[in-house]
C-alpha positions in Angstrom: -37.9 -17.2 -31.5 -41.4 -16.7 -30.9 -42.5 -13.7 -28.8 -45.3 -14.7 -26.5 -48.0 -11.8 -26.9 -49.1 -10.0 -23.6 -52.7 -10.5 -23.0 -54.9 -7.5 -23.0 -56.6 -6.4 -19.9 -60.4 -5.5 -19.9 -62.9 -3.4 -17.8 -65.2 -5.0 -15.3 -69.1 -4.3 -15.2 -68.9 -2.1 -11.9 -65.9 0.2 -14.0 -68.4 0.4 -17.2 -71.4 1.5 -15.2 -69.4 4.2 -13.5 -67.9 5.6 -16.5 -71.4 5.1 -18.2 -73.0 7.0 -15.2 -70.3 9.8 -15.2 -70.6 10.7 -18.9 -74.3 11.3 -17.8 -74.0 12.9 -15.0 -71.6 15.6 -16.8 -74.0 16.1 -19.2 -76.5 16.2 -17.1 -75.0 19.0 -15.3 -73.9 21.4 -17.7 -74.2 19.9 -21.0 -70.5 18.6 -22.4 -70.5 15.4 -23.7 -67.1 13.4 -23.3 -66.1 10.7 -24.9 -63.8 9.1 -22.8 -64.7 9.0 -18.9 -61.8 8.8 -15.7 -63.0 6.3 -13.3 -60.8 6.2 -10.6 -60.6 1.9 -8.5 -60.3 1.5 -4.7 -56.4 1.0 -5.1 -56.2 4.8 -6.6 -55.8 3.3 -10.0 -57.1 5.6 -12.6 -58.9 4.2 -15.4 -60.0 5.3 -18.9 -63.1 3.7 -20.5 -64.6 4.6 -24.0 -68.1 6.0 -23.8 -70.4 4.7 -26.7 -72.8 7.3 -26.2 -74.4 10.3 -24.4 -77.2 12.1 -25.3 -80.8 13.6 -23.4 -83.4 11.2 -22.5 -86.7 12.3 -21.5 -85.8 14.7 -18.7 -82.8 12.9 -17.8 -79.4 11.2 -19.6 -78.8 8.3 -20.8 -74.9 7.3 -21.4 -73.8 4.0 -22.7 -70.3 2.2 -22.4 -69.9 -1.3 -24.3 -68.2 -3.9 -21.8 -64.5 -4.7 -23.0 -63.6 -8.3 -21.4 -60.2 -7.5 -22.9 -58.2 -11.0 -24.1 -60.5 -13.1 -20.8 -63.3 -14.8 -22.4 -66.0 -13.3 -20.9 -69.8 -13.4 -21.3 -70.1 -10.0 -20.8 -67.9 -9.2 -23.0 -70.1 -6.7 -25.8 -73.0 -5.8 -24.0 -73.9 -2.0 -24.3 -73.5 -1.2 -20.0 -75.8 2.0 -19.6 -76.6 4.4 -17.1 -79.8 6.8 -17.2 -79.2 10.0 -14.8 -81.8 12.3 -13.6 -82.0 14.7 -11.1 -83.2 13.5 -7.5 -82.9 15.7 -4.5 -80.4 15.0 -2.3 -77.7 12.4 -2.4 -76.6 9.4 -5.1 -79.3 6.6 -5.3 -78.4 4.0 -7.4 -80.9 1.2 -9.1 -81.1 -1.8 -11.2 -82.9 -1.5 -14.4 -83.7 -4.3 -17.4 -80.9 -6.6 -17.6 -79.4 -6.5 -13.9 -80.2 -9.4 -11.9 -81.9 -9.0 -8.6 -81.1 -10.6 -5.7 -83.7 -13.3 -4.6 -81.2 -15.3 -1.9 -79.4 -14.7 1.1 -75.9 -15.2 1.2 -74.2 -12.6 -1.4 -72.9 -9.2 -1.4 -76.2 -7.6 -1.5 -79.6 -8.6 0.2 -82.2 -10.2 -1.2 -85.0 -7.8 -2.9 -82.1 -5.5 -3.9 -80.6 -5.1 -7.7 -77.4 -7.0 -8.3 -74.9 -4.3 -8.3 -72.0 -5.2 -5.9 -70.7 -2.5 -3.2 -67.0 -1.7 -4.5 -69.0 -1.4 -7.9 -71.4 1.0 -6.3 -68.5 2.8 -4.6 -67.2 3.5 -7.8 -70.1 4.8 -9.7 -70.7 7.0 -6.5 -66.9 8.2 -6.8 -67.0 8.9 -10.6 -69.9 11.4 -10.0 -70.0 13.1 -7.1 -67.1 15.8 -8.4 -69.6 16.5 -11.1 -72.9 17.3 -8.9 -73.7 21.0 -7.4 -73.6 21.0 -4.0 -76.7 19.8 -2.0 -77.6 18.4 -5.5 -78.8 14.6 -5.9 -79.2 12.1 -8.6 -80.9 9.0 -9.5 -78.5 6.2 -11.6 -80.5 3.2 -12.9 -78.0 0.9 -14.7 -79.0 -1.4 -16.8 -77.6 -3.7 -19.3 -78.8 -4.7 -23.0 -78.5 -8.6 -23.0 -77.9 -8.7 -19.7 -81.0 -11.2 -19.6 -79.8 -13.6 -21.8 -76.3 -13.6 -21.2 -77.1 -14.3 -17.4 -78.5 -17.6 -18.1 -74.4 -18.3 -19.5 -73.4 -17.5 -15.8 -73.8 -18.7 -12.4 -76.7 -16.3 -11.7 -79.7 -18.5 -11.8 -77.9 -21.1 -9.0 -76.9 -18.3 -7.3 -80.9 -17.0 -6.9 -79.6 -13.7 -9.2 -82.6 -13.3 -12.0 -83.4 -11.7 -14.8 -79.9 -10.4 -15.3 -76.2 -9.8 -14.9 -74.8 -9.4 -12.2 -72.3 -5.5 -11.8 -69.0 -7.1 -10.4 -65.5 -6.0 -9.5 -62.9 -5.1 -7.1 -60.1 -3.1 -9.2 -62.1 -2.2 -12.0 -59.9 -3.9 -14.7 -60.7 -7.6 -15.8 -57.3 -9.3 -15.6 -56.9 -11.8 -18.8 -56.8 -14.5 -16.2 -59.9 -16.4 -17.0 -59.4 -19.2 -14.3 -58.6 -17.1 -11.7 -62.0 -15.3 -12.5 -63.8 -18.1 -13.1 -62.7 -20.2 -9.3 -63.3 -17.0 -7.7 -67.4 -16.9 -9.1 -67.9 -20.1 -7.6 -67.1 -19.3 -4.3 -70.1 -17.3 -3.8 -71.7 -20.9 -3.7 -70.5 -21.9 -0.3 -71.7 -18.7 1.2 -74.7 -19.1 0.1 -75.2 -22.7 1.3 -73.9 -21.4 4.7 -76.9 -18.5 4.6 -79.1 -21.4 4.0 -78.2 -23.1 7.4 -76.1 -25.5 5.9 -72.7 -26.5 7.7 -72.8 -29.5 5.5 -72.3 -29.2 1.6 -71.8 -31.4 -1.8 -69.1 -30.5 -4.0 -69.9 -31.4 -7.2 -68.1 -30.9 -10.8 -71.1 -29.2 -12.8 -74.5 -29.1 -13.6 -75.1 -32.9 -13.8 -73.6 -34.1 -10.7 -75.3 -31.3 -9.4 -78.8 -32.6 -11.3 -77.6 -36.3 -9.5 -77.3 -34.9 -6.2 -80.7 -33.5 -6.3 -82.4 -36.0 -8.3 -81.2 -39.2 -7.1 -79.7 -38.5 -3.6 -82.7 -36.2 -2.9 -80.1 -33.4 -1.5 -81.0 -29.6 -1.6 -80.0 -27.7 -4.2 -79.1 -25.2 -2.1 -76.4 -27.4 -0.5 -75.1 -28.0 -3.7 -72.3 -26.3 -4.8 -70.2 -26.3 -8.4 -66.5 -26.8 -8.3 -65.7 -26.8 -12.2 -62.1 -28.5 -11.6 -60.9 -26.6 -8.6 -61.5 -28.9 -6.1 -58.9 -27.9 -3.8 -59.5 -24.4 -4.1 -63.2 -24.5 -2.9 -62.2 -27.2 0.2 -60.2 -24.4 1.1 -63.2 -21.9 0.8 -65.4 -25.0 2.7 -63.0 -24.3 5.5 -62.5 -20.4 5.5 -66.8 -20.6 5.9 -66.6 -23.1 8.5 -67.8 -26.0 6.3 -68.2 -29.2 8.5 -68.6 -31.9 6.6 -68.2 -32.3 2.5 -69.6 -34.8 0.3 -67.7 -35.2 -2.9 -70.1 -36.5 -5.8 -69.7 -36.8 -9.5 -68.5 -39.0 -12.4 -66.1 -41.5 -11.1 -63.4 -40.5 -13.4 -63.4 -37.2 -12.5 -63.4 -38.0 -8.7 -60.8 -40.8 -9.5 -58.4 -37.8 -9.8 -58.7 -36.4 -6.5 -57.9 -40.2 -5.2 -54.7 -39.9 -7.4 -54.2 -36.3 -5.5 -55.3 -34.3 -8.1 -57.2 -31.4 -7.0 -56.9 -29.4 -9.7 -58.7 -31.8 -12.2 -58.5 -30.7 -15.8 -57.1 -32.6 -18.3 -54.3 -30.3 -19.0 -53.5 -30.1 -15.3 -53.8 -33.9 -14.7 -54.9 -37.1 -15.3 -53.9 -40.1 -13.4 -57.5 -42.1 -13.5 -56.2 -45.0 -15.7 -53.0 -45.4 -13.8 -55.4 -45.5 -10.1 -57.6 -47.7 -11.8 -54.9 -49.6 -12.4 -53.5 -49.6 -9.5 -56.2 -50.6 -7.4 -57.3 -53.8 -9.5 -54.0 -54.9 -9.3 -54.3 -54.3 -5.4 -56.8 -56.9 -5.7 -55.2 -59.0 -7.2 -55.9 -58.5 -11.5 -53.9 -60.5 -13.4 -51.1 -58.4 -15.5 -52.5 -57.9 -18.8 -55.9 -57.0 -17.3 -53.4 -54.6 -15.5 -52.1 -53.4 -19.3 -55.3 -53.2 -20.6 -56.7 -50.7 -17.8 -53.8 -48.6 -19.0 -54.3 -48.8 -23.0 -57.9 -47.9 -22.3 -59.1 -44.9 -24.1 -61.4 -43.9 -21.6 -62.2 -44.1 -18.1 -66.0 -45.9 -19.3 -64.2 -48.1 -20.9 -61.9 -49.1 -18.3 -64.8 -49.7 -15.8 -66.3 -51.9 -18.4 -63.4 -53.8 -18.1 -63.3 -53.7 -14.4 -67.1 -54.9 -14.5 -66.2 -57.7 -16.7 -63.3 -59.2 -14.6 -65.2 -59.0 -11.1 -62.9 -56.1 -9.9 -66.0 -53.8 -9.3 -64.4 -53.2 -5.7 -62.2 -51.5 -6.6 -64.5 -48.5 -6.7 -65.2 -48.0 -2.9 -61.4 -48.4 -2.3 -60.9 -45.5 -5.0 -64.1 -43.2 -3.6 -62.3 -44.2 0.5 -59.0 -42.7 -1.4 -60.8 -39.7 -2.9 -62.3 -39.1 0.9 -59.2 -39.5 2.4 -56.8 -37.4 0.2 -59.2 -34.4 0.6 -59.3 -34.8 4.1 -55.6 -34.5 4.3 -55.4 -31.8 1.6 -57.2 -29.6 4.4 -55.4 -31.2 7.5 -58.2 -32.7 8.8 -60.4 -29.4 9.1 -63.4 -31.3 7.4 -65.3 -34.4 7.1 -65.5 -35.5 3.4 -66.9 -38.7 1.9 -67.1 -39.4 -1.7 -70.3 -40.0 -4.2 -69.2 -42.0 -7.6 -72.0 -42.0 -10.4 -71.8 -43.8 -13.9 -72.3 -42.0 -16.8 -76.5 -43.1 -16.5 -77.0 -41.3 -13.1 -76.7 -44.8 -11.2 -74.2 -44.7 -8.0 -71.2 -46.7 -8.6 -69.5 -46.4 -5.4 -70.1 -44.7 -1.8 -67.3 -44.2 1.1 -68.4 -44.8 4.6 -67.9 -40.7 5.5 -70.5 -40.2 2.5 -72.8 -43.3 3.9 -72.7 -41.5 7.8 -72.7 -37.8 6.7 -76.0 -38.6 4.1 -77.7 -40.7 7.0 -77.0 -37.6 9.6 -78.8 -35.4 7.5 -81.3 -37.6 6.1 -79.9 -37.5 2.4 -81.1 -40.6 0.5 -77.0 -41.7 -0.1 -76.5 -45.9 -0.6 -74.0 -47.8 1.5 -70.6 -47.9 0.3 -71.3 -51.9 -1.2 -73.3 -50.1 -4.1 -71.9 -50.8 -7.1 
């Protein structure tokens, strides 16, 4: 029998940076240099994080803890997380340095002109030192993060208006191995920020190119334009909690052709059901059986709409993007509006439900009728 191995936790960024920043701070006040620094979560969790490296750095201390993503793929995952400690008057001031991203949009954890280090994250590091300062004494963290630059152009940052770094994150201090939890939960930020921009009214989209579509072709903000990866019922769910209106839901049709099957968590893995829906429809308009056969041999969805285009059973694309629309609307009990955006492969619109057609035409988004295609 095989034993299924336990995944190993990691440490977030905001856990690093405060073990990083006491390490200095200890030297800093009476010279030891540890080795291992106690960082202590909001949930009274204490936690032990390997420090790299302590030593003097002109008038101050530098300390320097590599990020452990434990078993979760993450793009942190390596890069030296450091903190540089000098003395500054009164009170615990901390700053971003090279490699954390600043914060150039509204709608996030932390206002715009300020460095990307998130408050429980800042809780901490002000936690993890303050037992170590004299009284009435103050200091002055900058954290910063080698790579941080380049690895932040792997995440969500630049969408999110985060530049020129990484961003310091977490709640408990300890990076669950739980990649897709982690992952849905970054994208939420998305919708906030949309709603900071004014916007009651959002497109969901699957990634970067129907994201690229959206703006390019339907001439709709990028700042209304939210990623979803595959979690579309998740962040419907988030649309509502931020008091969403109306969704659009745009992107290749085989991708939304699973949300009309009731999919709505859409990877492969998870499910599929685009043939059989495809299927389905052109026989609800009336395909002949083997046409019916042959949607369901087909080894992909392009080449099953080829085969829609070259029996004349085009229509059944608006049915299928009306579907889509409908299915998410019930999946939230009717708490939004959502209408549904199909593109080919080429960036062309293949199909448009009426919601999409009304909502686009309200705010003056250059969306098709729902004969396209």
């Amino acid at each position: 029998m095989t034993v299924k191995q336990e995944l190993r936790p990691g440490i977030t960024t905001g856990a690093s940076a405060a073990a990083a920043a006491q390490a200095a701070v200890i030297m800093l006040a009476g010279g030891a240099e540890i080795h291992t620094a106690k960082v202590t979560n909001p949930q009274g969790k204490e936690i032990l994080v390997p420090v790299k490296l302590v030593r003097p750095d002109n008038g101050g201390v530098l300390a320097i803890v590599v990020k452990d993503g434990g078993d979760d793929p993450d793009t942190t995952h390596g890069l030296d997380i450091n903190a540089r400690v000098t003395w500054a008057g009164e009170g615990i001031h901390i700053t971003g340095g090279p490699g954390v991203g600043t914060v150039t949009k509204p709608g996030l954890q932390v206002p715009v002109g300020e460095p990307a280090i998130n408050p429980v994250p800042r809780q901490m590091i002000t936690e993890a030192v303050r037992p170590f300062l004299p009284e009435g004494g103050g200091v002055r963290i900058e954290v910063s993060v080698s790579g941080g630059a380049a690895a932040a152009r792997r995440t969500l940052n630049p969408k999110l208006g985060i530049i020129g770094g990484i961003s310091i994150l977490g709640t408990t201090g300890i990076v669950e191995p739980m990649s897709e939890e982690a992952f849905r939960k970054s994208l939420a930020p998305q919708v906030a920020m949309a709603r900071a921009h004014g916007y009651t009214t959002v497109c969901l989209t699957p990634g970067r190119l129907g994201e690229n579509w959206a703006a390019g072709v339907l001439g709709i903000p990028r700042e209304a334009v939210v990623q979803m990866s595959n979690f579309v019922g998740y962040m419907l769910g988030k649309c509502v909690e931020l008091e969403i209106r109306n969704v659009i839901l745009l992107g290749h049709h085989s991708k939304l052709t699973k949300i009309a099957a009731g999919c709505f968590h859409t990877h492969s893995r998870v499910a599929d059901a685009r043939l059989e829906t495809l299927a389905a429809f052109a026989g609800l308009l009336g395909a002949a059986p083997h046409v019916v056969r042959t949607l369901l041999e087909s080894n992909t969805s392009e080449q099953a709409l080829e085969l829609l285009r070259l029996n004349n059973l085009l229509g059944v694309m608006p049915l299928i993007a009306a579907r889509a629309a409908q299915r998410a609307m019930d999946y939230v009990y009717g708490d939004l509006r959502v209408g549904t955006v199909m593109f080919t492969m080429k960036g062309e619109v293949l199909a448009a439900d009426a919601n999409a057609v009304e909502i686009g035409r309200e705010m003056r988004w250059n969306i098709p009728s729902e004969s396209s295609g």
